[in-house]
Structure formats: C-alpha cells, structure tokens
PAZAPA-4460 file (N, C-alpha, C; in steps of 0.05 Angstrom, whole numbers, plus 32768, in hexadecimal, padded with zeros to 4 digits):
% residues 231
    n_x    n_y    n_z   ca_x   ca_y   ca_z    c_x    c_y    c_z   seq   type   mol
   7EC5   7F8B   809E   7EC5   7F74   808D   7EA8   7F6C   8086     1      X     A
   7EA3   7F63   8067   7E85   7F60   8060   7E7D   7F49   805F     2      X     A
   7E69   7F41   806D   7E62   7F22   8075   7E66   7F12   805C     3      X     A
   7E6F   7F16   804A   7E78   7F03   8031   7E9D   7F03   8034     4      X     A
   7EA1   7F14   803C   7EC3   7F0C   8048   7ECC   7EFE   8065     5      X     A
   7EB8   7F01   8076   7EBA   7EF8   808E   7EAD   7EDA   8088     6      X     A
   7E9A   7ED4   8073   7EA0   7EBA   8070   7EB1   7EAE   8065     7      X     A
   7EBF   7EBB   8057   7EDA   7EAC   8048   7EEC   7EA7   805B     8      X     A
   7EEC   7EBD   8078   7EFF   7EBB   8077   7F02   7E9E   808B     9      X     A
   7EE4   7EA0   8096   7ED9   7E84   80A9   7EE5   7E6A   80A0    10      X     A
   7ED8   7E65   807D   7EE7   7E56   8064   7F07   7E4C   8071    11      X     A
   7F15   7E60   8068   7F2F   7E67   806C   7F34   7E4D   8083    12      X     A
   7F29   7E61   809A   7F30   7E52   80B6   7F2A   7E33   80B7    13      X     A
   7F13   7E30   80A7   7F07   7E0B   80AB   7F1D   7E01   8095    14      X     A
   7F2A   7E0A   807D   7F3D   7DFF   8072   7F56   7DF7   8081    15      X     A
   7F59   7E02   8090   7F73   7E04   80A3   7F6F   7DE9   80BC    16      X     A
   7F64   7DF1   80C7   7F51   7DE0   80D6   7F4F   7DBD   80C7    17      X     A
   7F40   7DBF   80B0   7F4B   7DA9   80A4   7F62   7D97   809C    18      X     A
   7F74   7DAA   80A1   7F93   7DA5   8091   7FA8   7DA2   80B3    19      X     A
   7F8F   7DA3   80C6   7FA0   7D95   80DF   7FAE   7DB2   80F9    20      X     A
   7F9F   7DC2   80E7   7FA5   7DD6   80FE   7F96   7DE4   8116    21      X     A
   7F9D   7DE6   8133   7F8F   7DEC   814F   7F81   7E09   8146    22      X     A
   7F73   7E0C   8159   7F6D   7E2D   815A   7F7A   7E3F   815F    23      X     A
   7F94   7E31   8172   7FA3   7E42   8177   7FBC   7E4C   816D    24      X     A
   7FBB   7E40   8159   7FCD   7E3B   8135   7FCA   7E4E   8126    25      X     A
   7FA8   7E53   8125   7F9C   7E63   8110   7F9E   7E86   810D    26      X     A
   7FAA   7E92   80F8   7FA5   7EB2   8105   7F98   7EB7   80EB    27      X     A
   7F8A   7ED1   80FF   7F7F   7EDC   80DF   7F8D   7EF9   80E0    28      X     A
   7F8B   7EFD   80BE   7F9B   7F1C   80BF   7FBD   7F1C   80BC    29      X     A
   7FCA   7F08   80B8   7FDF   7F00   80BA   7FF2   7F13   80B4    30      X     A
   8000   7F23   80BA   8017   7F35   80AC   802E   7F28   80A5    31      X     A
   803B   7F19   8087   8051   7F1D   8085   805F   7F22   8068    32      X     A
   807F   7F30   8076   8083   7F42   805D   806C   7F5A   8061    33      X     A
   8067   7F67   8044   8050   7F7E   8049   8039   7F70   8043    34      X     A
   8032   7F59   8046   801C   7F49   803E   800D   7F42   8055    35      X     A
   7FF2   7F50   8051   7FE1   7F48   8069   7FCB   7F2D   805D    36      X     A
   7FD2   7F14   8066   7FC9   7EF6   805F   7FB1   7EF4   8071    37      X     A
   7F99   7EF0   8062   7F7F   7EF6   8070   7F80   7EDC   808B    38      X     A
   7F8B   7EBC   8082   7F85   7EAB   8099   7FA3   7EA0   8095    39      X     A
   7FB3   7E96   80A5   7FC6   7E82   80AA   7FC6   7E6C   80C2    40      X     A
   7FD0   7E5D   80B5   7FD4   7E43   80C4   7FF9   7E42   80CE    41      X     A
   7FF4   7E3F   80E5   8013   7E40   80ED   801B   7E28   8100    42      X     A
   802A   7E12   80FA   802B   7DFF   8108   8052   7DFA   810C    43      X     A
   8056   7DE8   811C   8078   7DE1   8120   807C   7DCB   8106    44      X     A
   8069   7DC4   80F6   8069   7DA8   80E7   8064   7DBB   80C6    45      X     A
   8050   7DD4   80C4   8048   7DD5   80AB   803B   7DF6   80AD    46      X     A
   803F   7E07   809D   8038   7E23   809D   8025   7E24   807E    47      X     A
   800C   7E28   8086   7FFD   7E2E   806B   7FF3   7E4B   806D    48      X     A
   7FF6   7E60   8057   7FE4   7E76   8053   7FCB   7E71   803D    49      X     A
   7FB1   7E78   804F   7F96   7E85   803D   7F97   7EA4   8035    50      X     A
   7F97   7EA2   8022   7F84   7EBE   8019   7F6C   7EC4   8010    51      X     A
   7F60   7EDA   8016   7F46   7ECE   800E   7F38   7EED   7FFD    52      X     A
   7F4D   7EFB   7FF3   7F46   7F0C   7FE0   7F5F   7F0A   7FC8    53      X     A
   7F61   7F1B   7FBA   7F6C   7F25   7F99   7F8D   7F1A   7FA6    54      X     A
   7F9B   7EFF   7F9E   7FB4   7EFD   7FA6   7FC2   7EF0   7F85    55      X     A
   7FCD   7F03   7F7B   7FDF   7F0B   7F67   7FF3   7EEF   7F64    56      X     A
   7FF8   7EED   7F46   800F   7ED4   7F43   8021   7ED6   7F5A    57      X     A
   802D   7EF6   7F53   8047   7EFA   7F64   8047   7EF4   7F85    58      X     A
   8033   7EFC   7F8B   802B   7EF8   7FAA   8032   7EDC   7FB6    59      X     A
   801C   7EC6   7F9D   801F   7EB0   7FAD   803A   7EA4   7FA3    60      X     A
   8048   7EAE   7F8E   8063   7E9D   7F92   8074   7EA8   7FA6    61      X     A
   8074   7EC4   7FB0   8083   7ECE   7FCA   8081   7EBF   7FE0    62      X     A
   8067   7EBE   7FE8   805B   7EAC   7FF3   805F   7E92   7FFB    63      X     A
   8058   7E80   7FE6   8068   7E6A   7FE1   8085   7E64   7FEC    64      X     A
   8097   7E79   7FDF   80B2   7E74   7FF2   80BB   7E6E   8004    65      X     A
   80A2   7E6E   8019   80A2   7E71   803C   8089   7E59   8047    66      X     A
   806F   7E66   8039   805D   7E4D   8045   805C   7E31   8038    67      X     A
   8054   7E18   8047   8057   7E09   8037   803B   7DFF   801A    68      X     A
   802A   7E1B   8028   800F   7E13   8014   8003   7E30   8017    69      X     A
   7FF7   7E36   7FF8   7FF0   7E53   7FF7   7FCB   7E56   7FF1    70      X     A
   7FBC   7E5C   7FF9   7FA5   7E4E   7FF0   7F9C   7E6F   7FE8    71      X     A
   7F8C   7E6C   7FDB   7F85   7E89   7FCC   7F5E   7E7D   7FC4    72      X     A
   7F4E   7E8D   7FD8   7F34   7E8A   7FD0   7F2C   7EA9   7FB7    73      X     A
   7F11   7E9F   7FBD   7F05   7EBB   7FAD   7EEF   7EB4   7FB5    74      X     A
   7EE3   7ED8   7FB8   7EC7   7EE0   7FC6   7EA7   7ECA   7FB4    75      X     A
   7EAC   7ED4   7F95   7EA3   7EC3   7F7D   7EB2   7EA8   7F71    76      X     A
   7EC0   7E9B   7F7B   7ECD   7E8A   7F65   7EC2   7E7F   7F4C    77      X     A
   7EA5   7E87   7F4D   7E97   7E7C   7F2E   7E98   7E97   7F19    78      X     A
   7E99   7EAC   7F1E   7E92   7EBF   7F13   7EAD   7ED1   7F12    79      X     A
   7EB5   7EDC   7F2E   7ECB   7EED   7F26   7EEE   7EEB   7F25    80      X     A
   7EEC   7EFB   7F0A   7F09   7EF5   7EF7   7F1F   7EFE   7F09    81      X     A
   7F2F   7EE3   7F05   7F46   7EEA   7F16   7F57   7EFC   7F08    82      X     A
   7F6A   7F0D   7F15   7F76   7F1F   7F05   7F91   7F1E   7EF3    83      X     A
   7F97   7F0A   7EF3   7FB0   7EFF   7EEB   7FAB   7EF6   7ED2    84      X     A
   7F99   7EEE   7EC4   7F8A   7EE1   7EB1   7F78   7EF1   7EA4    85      X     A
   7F6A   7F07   7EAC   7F5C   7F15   7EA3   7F62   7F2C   7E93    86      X     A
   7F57   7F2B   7E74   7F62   7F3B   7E62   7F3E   7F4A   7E56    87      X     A
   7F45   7F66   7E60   7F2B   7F66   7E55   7F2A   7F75   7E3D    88      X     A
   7F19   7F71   7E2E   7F14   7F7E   7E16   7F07   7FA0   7E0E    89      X     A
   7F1F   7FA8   7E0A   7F19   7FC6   7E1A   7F2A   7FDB   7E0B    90      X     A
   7F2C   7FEA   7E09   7F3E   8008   7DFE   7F3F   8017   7E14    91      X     A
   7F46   800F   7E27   7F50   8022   7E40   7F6B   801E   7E42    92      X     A
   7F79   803D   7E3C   7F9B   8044   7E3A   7FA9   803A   7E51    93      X     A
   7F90   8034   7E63   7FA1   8028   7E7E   7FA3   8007   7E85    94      X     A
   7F95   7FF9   7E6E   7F99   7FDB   7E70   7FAD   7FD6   7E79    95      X     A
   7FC3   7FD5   7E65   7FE1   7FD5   7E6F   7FF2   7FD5   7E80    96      X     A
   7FE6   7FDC   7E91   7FFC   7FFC   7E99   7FF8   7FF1   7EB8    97      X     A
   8007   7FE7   7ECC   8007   7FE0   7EE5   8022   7FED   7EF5    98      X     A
   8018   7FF4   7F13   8029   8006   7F1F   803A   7FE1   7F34    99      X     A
   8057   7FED   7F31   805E   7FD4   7F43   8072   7FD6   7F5B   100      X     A
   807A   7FCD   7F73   8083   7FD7   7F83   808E   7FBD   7F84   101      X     A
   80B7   7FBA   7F7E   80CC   7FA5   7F83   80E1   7FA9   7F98   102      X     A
   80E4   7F8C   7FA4   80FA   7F91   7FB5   810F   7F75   7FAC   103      X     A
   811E   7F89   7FA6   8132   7F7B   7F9A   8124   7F6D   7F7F   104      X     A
   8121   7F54   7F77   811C   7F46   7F5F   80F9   7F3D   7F63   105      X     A
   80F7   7F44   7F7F   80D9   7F3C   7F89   80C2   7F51   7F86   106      X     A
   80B1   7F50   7F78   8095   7F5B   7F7B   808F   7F5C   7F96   107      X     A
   8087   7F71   7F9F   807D   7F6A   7FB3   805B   7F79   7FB7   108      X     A
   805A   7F91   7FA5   8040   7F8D   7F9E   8037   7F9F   7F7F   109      X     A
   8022   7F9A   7F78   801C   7F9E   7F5C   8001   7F95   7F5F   110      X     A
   7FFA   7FBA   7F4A   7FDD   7FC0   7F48   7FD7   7FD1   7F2A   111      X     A
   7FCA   7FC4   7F1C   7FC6   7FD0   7EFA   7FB9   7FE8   7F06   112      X     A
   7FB1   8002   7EF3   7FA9   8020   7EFA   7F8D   8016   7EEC   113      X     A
   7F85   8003   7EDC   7F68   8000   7ED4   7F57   7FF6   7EDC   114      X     A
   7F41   7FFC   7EE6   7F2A   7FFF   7EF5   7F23   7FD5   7EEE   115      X     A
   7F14   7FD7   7ECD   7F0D   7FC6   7EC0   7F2A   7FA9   7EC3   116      X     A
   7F45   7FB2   7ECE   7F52   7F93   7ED8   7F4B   7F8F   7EED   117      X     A
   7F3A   7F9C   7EFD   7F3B   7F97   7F22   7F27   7F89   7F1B   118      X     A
   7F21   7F68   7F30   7F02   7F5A   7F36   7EFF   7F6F   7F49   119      X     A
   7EEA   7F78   7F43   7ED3   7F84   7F4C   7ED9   7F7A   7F71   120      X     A
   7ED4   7F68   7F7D   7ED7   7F66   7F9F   7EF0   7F6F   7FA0   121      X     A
   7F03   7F69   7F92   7F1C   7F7F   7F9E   7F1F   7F97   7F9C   122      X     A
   7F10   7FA6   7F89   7F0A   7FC0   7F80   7EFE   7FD1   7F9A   123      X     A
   7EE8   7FC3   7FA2   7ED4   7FC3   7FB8   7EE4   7FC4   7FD3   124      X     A
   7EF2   7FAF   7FDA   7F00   7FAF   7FF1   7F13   7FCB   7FF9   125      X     A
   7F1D   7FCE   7FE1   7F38   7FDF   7FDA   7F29   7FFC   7FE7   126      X     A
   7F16   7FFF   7FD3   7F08   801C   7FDE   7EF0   801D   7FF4   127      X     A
   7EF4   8009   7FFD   7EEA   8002   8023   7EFA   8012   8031   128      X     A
   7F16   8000   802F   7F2B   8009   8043   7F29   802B   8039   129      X     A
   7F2B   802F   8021   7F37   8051   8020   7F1E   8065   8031   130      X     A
   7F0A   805C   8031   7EF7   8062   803F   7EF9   8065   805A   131      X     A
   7EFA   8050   8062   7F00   8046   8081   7F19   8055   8094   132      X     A
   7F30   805F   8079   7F41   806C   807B   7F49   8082   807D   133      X     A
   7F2D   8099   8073   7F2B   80AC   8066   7F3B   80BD   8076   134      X     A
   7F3B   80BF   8098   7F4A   80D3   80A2   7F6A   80D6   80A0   135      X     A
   7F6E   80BD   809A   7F91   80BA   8095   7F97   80BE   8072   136      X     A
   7F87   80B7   8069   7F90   80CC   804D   7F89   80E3   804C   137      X     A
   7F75   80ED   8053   7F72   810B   8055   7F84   8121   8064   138      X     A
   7F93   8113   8079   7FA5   8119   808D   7FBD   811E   8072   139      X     A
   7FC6   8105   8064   7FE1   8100   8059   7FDA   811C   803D   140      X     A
   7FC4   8116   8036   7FBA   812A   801A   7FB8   814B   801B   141      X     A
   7FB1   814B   8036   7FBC   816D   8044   7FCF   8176   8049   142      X     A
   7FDE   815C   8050   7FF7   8168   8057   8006   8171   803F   143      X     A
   800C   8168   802A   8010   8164   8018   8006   817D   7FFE   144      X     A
   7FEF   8182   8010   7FE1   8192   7FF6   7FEA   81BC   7FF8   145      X     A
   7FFA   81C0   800C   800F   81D3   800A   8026   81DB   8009   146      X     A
   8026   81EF   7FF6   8045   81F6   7FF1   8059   81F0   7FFE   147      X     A
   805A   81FB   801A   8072   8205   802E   8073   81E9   8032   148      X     A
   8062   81D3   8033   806B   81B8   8045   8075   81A4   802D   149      X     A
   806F   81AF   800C   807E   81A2   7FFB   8097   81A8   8001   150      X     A
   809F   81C8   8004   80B7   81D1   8004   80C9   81C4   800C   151      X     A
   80BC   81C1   8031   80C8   81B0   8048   80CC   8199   8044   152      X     A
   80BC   8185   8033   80C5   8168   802D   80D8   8166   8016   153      X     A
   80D9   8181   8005   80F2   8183   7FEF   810C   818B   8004   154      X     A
   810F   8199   800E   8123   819F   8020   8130   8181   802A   155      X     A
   811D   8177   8039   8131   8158   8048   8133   814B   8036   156      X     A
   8128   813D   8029   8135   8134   800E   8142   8137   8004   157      X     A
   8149   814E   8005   816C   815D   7FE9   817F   8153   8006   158      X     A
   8179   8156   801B   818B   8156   8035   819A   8143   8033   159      X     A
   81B3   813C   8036   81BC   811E   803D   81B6   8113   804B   160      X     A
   81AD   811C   805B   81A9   8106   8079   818A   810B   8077   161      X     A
   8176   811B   8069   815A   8123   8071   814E   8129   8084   162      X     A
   8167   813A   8096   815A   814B   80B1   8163   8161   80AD   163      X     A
   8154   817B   80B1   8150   8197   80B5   8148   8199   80D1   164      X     A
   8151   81B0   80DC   814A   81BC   80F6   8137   81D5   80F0   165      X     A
   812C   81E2   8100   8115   81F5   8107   811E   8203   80FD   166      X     A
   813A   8216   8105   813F   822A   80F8   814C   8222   80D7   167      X     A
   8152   8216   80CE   8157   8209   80BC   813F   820D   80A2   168      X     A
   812E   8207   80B4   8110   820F   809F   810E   8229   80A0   169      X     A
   810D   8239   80B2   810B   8259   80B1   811B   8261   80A6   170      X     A
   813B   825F   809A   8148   8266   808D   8148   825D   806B   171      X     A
   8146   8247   806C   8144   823C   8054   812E   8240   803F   172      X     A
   810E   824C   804A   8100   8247   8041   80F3   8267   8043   173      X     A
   80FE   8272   8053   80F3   8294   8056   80E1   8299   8064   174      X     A
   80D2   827C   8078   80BB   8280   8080   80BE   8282   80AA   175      X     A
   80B3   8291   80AA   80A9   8294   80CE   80A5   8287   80DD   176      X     A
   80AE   8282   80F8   80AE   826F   8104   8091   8260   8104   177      X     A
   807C   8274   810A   8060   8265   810D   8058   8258   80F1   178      X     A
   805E   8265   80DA   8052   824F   80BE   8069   8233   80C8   179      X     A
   8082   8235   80CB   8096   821A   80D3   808C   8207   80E5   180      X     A
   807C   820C   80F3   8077   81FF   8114   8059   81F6   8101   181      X     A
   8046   820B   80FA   8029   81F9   80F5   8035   81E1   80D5   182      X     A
   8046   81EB   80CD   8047   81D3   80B8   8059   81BC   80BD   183      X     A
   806E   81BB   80CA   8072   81B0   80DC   8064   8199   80E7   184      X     A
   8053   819F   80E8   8040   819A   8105   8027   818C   80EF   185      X     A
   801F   818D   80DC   8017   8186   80D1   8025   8172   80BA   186      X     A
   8039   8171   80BC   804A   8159   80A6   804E   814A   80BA   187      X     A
   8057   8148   80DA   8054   8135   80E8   803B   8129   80EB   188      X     A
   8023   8136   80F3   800A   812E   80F0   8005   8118   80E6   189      X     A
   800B   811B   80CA   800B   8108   80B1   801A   80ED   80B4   190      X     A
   802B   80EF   80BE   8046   80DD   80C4   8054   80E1   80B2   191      X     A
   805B   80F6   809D   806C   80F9   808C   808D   8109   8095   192      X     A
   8086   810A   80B9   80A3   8122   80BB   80A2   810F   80D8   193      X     A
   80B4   810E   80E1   80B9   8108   80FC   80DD   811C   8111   194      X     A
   80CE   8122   812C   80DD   812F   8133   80F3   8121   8146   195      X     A
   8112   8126   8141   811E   8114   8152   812A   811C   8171   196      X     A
   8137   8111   8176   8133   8112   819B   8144   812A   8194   197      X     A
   8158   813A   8188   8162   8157   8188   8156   8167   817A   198      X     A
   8141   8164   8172   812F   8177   8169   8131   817A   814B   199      X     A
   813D   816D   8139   813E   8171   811C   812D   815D   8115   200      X     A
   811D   8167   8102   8109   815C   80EE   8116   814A   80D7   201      X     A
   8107   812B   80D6   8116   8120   80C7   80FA   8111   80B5   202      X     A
   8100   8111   80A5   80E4   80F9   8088   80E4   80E2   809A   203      X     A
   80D2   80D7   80A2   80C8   80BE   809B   80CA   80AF   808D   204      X     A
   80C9   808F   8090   80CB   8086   8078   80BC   8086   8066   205      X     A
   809D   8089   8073   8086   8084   8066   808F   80A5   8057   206      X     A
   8093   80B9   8062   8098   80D2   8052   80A6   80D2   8039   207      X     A
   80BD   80C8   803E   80D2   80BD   802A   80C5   80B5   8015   208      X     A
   80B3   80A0   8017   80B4   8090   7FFD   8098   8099   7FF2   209      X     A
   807F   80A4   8003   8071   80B5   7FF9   8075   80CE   7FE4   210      X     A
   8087   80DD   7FF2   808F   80F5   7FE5   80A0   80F6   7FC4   211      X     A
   80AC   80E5   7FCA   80BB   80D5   7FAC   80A5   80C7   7F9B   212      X     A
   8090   80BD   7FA9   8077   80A8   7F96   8070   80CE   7F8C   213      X     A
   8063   80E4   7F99   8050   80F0   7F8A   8064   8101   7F7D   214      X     A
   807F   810C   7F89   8090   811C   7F6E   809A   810B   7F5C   215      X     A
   80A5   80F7   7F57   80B4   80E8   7F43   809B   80CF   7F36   216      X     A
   808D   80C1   7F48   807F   80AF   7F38   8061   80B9   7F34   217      X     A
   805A   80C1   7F3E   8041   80D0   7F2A   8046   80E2   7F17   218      X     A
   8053   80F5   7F1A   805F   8100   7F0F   8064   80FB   7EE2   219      X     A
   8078   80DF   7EEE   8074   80D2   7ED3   8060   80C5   7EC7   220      X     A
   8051   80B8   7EE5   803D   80AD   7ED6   8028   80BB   7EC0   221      X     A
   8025   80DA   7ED0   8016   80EC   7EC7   801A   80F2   7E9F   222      X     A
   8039   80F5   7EA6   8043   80F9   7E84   8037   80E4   7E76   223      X     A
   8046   80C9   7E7E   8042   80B3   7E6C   8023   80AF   7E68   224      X     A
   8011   80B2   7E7C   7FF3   80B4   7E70   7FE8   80CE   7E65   225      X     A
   7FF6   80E6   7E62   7FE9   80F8   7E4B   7FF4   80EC   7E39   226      X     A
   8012   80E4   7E31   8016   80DF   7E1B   8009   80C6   7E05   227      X     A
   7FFE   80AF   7E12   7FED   80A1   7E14   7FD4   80A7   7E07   228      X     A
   7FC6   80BE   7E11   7FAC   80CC   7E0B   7FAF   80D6   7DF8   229      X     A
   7FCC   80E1   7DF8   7FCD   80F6   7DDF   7FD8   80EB   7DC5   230      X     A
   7FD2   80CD   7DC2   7FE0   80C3   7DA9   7FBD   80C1   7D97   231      X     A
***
C-alpha cells in the first residue's frame, strides 16, 4: 500500500470514528459479496462502508442495499476524473466497449477495456496488484498455455458432471501416463483442476469460469474488435 492510500485509508478510519464508532468496530479490508471495502464501520445501531479507491455507480448502490452510508473518497478529489462521468474525447474503438460481470439483475463488477476511461490511481493500483501477483498469473498463464491441458479442460467441460479419471485421460486423449500425471499436476498447480477423495479430476470453479472467460469470451471479444478496426 502507497503512503498516499494508507492515508486515505487513515481518513477513512477518522470518518468512522467521527460518526461514533470504537476501534473495535473498525475493519479495514472489509470483504463483502466479491467486494473488498477498504474501511467499515460496524456497529449493533448503524453499518457504514468507506471506500477509498475507483467505486462505480453500480457498486455503491449494491452497497447501499445493506450499509446504512456509503462513503466513496478519492486519492485526488480536485483533479482526478471520476469514472462514471468521464467522457473523454478520443477515437479509441475501445471507448465504448466495457467488460461486465452480473448476478442475476446485479452488476457486480464492471471495467471499460480503455486505458484513457481508467483515473489514472486506479490504473496504478490495478497493475500493482498484477505485479505483486505475478507468480499466480504466471502459474494460471502456463498452465493454460498447452495443448494437452487445453484438451484436458475441454474434456471436463463437455463432461456432465466435469470429472474424468486418470485413465480416462489416457484413453481419451492418446496420451501416456507420465504427459497425464505432469499436466495434471500442473492444472492443479494453478487451481484450475482439483483432485477428489476417489481420485477423479474435477474443474474448479475458479477453472470453470476461467476456461469459458478465455474460449467463449475473449474469444468474441477478439472478433468484435477486429471487426471494429476493420471498418
């Protein structure tokens, strides 16, 4: 955290603090839903969430539903453009164009593909973490980046139930026990395969909904931005 967020998030805490809440009220980092809420106030009388980076219309009315007060800082508040409001003047095919993830009728999160809609500290933050992260995407990006273990994640997928057994892959796929066992062994790695207490290999969820994001939604995305380019 960069001493300009660790004072927000201080901010955060003295807001809370103000509005009648103990220390021992206060959390930071809050997880709820898939929403990690930088400070909350949690009392038997009154529940307030801070945030104190990039928090989207949709967020704070989700939000809203549950706490009784949503407070939304910024790193700049004089300078940087919130993103909800910000239209920039530009010929980039990707203005438009935002990736969104619903449950049921609810947003639950949403991020435009253009560089030029992100404020700049969330841009920053964003590719902190991917940094900070690097071994767990590089882990998920290997796994991923050969044939036989596409094969293997196309296989449970078509499956009804999305478990295959050992020999199951050696038959199905033509390949030898030792390529089965190191790839295998490397889609668990990842957390994209998990093995169950009788020994059949079953997707993850995180596998699941990965494997469907890069065959089916990149995929299109890919079309719909050549075609884009190519007008």
């Amino acid at each position: 955290m960069t001493t300009s967020q660790r004072h927000l998030v201080e901010k955060a805490k003295e807001i809370l603090r103000e509005k009648g809440f103990t220390k021992d009220e206060i959390y930071e980092r809050f997880w709820f839903k898939n929403y990690r809420i930088s400070a909350v106030g949690w009392s038997p009388k009154q529940k307030v969430a801070v945030e104190c980076s990039y928090c989207s219309p949709e967020k704070r009315e989700d939000l809203g539903r549950f706490f009784d007060e949503v407070v939304c800082l910024s790193l700049r508040p004089q300078t940087r453009p919130v993103l909800d409001r910000y239209t920039p003047a530009t010929s980039n095919v990707l203005a438009k164009i935002k990736l969104m993830l619903v449950e049921d009728e609810n947003v639950i999160f949403e991020v435009p593909l253009s560089r030029e809609e992100l404020p700049r500290e969330f841009l920053e933050n964003e590719m902190n973490f991917v940094e900070r992260d690097f071994q767990h995407f590089s882990k998920f990006f290997d796994a991923l980046s050969h044939r036989n273990r596409l094969r293997m994640m196309k296989l449970l997928i078509e499956n009804e139930n999305l478990t295959m057994g050992f020999a199951e892959f050696i038959r199905d796929l033509g390949l030898n026990p030792k390529l089965v066992w190191e790839n295998t062994r490397k889609l668990r790695e990842s957390g994209l395969l998990r093995k169950n207490a009788n020994g059949r290999y079953r997707c993850s969820e995180f596998g699941e909904a990965s494997f469907i994001m890069l065959s089916l939604v990149l995929r299109r995305l890919r079309n719909i931005l050549e075609d884009i380019e190519g007008r």
